[in-house]
N, C-alpha and C positions, 0 to 999 in steps of 0.2 A: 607051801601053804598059800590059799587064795587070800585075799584080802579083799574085803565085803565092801564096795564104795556107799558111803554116806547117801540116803536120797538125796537128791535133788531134782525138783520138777518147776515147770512154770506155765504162768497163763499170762501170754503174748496179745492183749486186744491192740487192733489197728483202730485211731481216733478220726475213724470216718463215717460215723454216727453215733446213736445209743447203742448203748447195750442191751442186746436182745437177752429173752429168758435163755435163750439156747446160749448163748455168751456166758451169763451167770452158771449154767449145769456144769459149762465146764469148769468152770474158776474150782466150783466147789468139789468134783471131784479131783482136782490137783492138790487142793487144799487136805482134802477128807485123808487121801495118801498120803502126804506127805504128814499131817500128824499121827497118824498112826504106826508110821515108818519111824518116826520121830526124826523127820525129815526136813528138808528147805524149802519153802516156795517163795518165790520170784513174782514180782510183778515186772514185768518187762514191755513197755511201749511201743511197736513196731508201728512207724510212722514213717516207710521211706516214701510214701505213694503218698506224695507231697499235691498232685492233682486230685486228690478226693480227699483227703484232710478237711475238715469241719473244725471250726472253732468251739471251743468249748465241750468236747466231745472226752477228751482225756482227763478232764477235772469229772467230768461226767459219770466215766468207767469207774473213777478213784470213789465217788461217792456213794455212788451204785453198791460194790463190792463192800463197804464199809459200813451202810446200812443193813447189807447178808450178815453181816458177820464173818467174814470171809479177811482175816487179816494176814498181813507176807512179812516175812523174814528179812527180804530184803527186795529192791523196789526203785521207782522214780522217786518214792516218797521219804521213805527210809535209809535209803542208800545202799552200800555194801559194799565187798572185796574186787568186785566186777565190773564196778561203775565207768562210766555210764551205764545205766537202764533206758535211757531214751535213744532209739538207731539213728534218729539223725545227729546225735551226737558223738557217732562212731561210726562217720562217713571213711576216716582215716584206716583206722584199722580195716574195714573192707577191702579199700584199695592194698592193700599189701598180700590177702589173697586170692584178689580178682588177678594177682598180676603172677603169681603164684600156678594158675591156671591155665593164664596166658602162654608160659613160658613152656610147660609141660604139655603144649599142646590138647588140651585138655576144656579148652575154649579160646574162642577167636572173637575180631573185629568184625563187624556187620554194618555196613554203609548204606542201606539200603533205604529211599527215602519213607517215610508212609504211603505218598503216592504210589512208588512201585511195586510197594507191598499189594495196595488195595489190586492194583491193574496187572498182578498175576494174580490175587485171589479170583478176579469177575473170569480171565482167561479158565482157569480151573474150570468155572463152574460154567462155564459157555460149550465146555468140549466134555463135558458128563464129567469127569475126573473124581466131583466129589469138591471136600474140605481141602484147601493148600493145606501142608505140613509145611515146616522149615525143618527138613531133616536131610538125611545121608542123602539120600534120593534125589532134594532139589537144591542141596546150599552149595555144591558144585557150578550153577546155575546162576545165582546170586551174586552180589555184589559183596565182596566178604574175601579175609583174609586167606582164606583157602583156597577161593576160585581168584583173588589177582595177582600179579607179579609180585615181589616183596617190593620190588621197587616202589611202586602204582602203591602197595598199604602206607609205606613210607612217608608219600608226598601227603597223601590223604589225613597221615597222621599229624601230620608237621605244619598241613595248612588247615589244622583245627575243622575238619568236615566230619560234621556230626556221626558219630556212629552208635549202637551199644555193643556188649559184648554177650557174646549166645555159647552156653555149654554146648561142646558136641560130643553127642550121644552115642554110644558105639551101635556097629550093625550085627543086628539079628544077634542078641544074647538075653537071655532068661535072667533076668533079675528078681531074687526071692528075698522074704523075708517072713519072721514069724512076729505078726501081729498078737497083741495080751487078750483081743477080744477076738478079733476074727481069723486066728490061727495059721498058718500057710499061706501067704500072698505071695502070688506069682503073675510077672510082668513081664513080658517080651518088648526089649527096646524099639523095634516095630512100628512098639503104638506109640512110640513117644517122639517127639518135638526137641529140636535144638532150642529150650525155652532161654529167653531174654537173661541175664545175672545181674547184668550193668546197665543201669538207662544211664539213655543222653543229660540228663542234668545230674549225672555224677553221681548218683546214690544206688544201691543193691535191689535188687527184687527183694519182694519177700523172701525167695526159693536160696538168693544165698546169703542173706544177712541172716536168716534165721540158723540154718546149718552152721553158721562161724559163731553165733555167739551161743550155740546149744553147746559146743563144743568148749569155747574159751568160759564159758558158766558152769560148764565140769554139771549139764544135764542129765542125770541118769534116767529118767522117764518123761517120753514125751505124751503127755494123754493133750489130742486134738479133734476136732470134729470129723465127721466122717467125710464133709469133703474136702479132706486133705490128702485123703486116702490114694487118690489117682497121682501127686506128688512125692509118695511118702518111693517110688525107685528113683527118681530125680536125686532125691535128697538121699539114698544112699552110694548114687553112684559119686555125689557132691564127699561125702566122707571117705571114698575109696581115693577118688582124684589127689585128696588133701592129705591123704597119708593117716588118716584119724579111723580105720576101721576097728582097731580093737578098743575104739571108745565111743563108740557108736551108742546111741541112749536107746531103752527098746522102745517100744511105739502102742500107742493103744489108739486106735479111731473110734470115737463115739457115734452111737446112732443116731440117728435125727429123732427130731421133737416133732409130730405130725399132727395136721390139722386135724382137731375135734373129727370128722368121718374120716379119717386114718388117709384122707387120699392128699398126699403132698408134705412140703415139709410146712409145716405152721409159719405164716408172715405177719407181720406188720397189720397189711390190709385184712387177714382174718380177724385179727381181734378186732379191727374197724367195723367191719363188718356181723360178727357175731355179737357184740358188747363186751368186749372183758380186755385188761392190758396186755400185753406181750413186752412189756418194757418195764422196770424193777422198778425207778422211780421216775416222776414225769420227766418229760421233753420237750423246748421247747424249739422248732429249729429256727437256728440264726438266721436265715433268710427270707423264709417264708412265715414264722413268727408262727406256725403252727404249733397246738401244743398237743402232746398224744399221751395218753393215760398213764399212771405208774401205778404199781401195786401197793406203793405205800401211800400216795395220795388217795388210792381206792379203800383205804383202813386195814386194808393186811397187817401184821404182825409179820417183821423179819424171819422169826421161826416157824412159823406156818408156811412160809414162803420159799425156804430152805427145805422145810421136810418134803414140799410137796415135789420139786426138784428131783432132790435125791430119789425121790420113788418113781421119777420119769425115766426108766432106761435099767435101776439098777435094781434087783430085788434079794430082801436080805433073806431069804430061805426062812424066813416066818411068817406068823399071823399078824406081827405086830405090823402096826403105820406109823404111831407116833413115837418119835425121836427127839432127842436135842441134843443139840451139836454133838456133843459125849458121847453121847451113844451112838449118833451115826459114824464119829470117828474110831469107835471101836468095832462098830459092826461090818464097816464098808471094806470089800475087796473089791476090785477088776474082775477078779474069775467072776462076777458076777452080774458084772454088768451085759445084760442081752445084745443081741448081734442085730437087733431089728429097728425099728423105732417104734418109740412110745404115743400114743395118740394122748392126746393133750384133753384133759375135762375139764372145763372151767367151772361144773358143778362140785365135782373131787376138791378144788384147788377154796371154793366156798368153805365143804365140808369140813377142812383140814384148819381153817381158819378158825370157823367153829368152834372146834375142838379145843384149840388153844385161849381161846377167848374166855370160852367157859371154864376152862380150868385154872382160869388165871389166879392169881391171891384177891382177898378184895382190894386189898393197900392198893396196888396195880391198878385196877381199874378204876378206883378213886381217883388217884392221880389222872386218867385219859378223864373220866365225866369231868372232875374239873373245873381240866382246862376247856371243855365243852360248854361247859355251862358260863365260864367266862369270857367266853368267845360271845355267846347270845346275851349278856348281858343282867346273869342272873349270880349273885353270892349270896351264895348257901352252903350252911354250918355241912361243916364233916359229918357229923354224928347222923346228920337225917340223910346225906349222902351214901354214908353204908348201910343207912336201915334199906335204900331202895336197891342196892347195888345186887344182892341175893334175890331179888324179885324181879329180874329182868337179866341173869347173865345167861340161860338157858332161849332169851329171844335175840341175839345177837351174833348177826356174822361177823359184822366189821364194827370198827371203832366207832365210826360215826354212828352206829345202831345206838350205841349208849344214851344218844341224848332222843333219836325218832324215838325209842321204848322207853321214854322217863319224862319227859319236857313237861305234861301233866302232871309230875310230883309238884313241881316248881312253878308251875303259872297257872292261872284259870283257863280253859277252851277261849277262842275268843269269837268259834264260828264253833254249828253243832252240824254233823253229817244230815242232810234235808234225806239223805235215801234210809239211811237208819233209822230216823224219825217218823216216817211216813211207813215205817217197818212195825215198828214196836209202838208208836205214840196211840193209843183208845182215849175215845172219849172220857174215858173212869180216871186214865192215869193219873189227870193233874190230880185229882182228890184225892186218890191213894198212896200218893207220893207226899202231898201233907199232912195226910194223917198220921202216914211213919215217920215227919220231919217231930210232930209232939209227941212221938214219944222218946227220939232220939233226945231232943232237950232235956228230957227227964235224967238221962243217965246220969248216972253218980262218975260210973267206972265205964269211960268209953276206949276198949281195946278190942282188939280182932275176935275173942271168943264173946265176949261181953257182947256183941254187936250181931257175932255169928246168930247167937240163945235170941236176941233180939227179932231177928228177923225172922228165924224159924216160926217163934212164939206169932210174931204179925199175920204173916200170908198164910197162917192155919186157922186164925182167928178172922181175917177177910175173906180166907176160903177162896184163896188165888194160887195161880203157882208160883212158883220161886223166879220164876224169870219173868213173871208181867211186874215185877217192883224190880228186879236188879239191873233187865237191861236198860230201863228208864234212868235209874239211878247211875248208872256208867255212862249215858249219855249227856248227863246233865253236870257230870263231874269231871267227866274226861272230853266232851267233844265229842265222841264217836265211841265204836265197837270197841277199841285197842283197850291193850292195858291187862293187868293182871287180873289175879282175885280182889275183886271189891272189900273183903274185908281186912285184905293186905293194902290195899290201896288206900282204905281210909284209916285204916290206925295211922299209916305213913302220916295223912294231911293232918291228920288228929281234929277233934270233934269240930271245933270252931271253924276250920277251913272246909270242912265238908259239909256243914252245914251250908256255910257262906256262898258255895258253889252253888248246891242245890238251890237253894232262894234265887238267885241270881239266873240260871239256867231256867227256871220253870217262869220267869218276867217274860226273857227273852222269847222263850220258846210257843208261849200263850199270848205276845203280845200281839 
């Protein structure tokens, strides 16, 4: 009888900058799997590449990920059975099977300085050759424990002369495997490189810290970017070497995230360049004090932000789009994630915000106005908060919308649009806009239908249209074009405030 292993999956960031959206796609389909498997995820730190390390970068990932919604089992933060989570804190256990390697012949010492590196790469390319490889072919050649005496590795080892240590890679064999998205991969060791394990200041590449602690974290699925995919026979020849092939985790490479006209993978500098973030929340970097957009500072909603993700690469065989969380973890498989990449719309990524925004409770968005409105320096009663809250969640992408599509509920214009003005202001206005302020005074009962009957009753009676007294009247009340229905808008200010604008608007506006 088989015995079904527990999932286990994880999402491994290296803390050598933000977190890009393509960073976060993965986390969450790690995540999406693994609860639906009723599974474990990992957050696990891969920090051995101690020369591009950033400060502040792995407090960064954790906050990032924690704003998604995106929570782990077990972690840097959390701990677990497997602790350490952070690799340079499991510099020790590496060395026991880098040496493990060593001994098996299975990789060697490499002495070779960088200069000598460089001054056979320029020879390479001086005599057509092409790309150096360090392979079967040229580590013969090299400076390395295969090509010298053992004596000659010996001394070198004994008088501490820098080296790292390099898998070696067998000749001419078909290395296969069956990826969860892209099916049959097939690799002839050829194309492959005696790549580095062990650098010189004592810590693992990625290539074999990741392999030993997928293993000793008892991984059973490894979902990774697509370009890990040219790695992914490295890393099984790494678990045949190690004796670990019938615990091999299976492999999923995701596709890439492509720039808005599909040509390339989406960077950094395109969202610079187009206006929109590529980064989940801001950044500021340590050195150059730069700060680059986040999509929660841009008023996203975590859950708009997550659905729209998930629907970059994966598609769940419906019509639907919107999700939460729930639903994506019961809808999401692998079998369905595409083999290509997604182009990225940052109008899509709007839309979806949208969605969520207006559907939100009003409690919800009570709460974001606010603190909006306490930010500018305005307190104001709850109650006239949710009368406005229904009148403006259908004009709102982002958060910060709440207060550009309301700030007229709560304060007088303090400037009036001069192009709207010189649009709609006639000669006649001022006097037809007084003569509807007497009879607004009159009203006993001033509410939205009260006021609607009112006005009808006016501009039939001056034998005007409806819009030579409403656009005046929204100019004089609001500052400009904006803003709802005027008779939603003025029940909100209720009579005395809409009076008081109007009087005040038509000084300014005639003086």
């Amino acid at each position: 009888m088989t015995t079904v292993k527990p999932v286990r999956v994880r999402f491994a960031p290296s803390p050598t900058g933000p977190l890009h959206l393509g960073g976060v796609r993965t986390a969450l389909y790690n995540y999406l799997f693994a609860r639906q498997q009723r599974g474990v995820c990992i957050l696990r730190i891969e920090d051995t590449d101690q020369q591009r390390f950033v400060e502040g970068a792995e407090q960064y990932i954790i906050e990032s990920l924690h704003w998604c919604g995106i929570e782990f089992d077990e972690g840097v933060q959390s701990g677990g059975p497997y602790a350490p989570y952070r690799q340079s804190e499991r510099s020790e256990i590496y060395r026991e099977y880098i040496q493990i390697l060593i001994t098996s012949g299975h990789a060697y010492y490499a002495f070779d300085t960088p200069a000598e590196l460089e001054q056979v790469r320029n020879e390479f390319q001086k005599v057509g050759s092409g790309l150096f490889q360090y392979n079967y072919s040229s580590r013969n050649r090299m400076k390395n424990s295969l090509s010298l005496p053992s004596k000659e590795v010996k001394e070198l080892l004994e008088n501490k002369v820098p080296y790292v240590i390099r898998i070696r890679i067998p000749e001419n064999e078909e290395i296969s495997f069956h990826d969860l998205i892209r099916g049959e991969v097939k690799v002839n060791t050829e194309n492959l490189d005696d790549k580095v394990l062990f650098k010189s200041d004592g810590l693992p590449t990625y290539h074999l810290a990741n392999v030993v602690d997928d293993y000793l974290m008892k991984i059973t699925h490894v979902i990774r970017g697509e370009e890990w995919l040219p790695s992914a026979p490295l890393h099984l020849l790494l678990y045949r070497f190690l004796g670990w092939e019938l615990s091999m985790p299976q492999f999923a490479h995701l596709p890439l995230i492509l720039k808005p006209d599909g040509n390339g993978k989406l960077s950094k500098r395109d969202g610079d360049r187009l206006g929109f973030p590529v980064f989940p929340i801001a950044w500021e970097d340590p050195v150059s004090r730069d700060v680059f957009r986040g999509y929660r500072e841009e008023g996203y909603l975590p859950e708009a932000f997550i659905n729209m993700l998930a629907l970059l690469g994966w598609n769940p065989g419906t019509e639907q789009e919107l999700f939460s969380m729930d639903e994506l973890i019961s809808a999401f498989s692998i079998e369905r994630i595409g083999k290509h990449g997604s182009k990225f719309d940052p109008e899509k990524a709007r839309w979806f915000n949208h969605q969520y925004l207006s559907h939100k409770p009003d409690k919800e968005l009570l709460d974001y106005l606010l603190i909006q409105l306490n930010h500018n320096g305005i307190n104001a009663k709850e109650e006239k908060v949710l009368q406005v809250i229904p009148l403006i969640r259908e004009r709102i992408n982002f958060i910060s919308d709440l207060w550009q599509q309301s700030w007229f509920f709560f304060q007088p214009p303090k400037t009036y649009d001069d192009q709207v003005r010189k649009k709609i202001w006639q000669s006649s206005t001022k006097e037809l806009v007084s003569d509807f302020i007497q009879e607004v005074v009159r009203m006993d009962d001033f509410n939205k239908e009260a006021l609607h009957d009112l006005i009808v009753e006016f501009t039939n009676l001056k034998q005007v249209k409806m819009g030579q007294l409403m656009n005046p009247l929204r100019l004089l009340v609001v500052g400009s074009n904006q803003g709802p229905g005027m008779m939603d808008l003025a029940a909100v200010l209720g009579k005395e405030e809409f009076l008081s604008r109007i009087h005040s608007g038509l000084e300014k506006i005639n003086s």
